[in-house]
C-alpha positions in Angstrom: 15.3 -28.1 18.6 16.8 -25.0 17.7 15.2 -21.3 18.6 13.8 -19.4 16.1 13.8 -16.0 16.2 11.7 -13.4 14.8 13.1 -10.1 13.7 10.7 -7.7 12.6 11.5 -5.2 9.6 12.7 -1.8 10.8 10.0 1.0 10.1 12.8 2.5 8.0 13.3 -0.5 5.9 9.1 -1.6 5.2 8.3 2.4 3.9 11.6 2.3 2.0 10.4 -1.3 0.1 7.1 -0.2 0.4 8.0 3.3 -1.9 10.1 1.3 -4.0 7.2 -1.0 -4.7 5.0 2.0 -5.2 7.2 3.9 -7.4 7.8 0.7 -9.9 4.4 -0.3 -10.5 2.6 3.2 -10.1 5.6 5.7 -11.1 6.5 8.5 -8.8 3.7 10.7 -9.3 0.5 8.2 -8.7 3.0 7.0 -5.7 3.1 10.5 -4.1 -0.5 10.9 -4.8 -1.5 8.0 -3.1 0.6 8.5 -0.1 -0.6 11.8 0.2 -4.6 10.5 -0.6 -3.6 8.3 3.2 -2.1 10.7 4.9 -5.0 13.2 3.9 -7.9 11.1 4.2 -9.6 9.7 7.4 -8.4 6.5 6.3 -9.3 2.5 7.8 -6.7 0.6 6.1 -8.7 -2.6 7.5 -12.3 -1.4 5.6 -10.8 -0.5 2.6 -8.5 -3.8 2.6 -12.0 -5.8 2.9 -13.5 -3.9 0.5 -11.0 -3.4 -2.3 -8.5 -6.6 -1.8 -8.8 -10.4 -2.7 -6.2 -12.7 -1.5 -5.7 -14.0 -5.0 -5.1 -10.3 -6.8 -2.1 -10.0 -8.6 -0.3 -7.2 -7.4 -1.0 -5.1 -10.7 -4.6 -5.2 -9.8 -4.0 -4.3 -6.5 -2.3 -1.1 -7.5 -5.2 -0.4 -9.7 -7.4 -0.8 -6.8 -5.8 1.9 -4.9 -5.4 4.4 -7.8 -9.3 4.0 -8.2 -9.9 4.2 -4.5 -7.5 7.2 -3.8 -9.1 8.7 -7.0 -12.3 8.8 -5.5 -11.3 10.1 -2.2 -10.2 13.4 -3.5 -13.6 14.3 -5.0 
């Protein structure tokens, strides 16, 4: 049986896919709004991920999700 190894993605590498994935489906300026809406808020990735995310959401309607959420964070 042959090892299998597990080699995680470089931090570099997820925020890089991660802002490319942002950038596609949002466009650059909801992208940098939203990154900043994290980065400003006292934010629990886990609560809102319970709250806002189904495991069968397209990843349109996730987007959607977050725009609304960050949204109504900056109020």
């Amino acid at each position: 049986m042959a090892d299998i190894t597990y080699s995680p993605t470089s931090t570099v590498e997820l925020m890089s896919r991660g802002m490319e994935c942002l950038v596609k489906h949002m466009g650059i300026v909801e992208a940098e709004s939203f990154i900043a809406a994290i980065l400003r808020e006292r934010f629990d990735y886990t609560k809102w991920h319970k709250e806002y995310f189904t495991q069968d959401e397209s990843v349109e309607k996730f987007l959607q999700n977050a725009t609304v959420y960050a949204k109504k964070k900056r109020r």
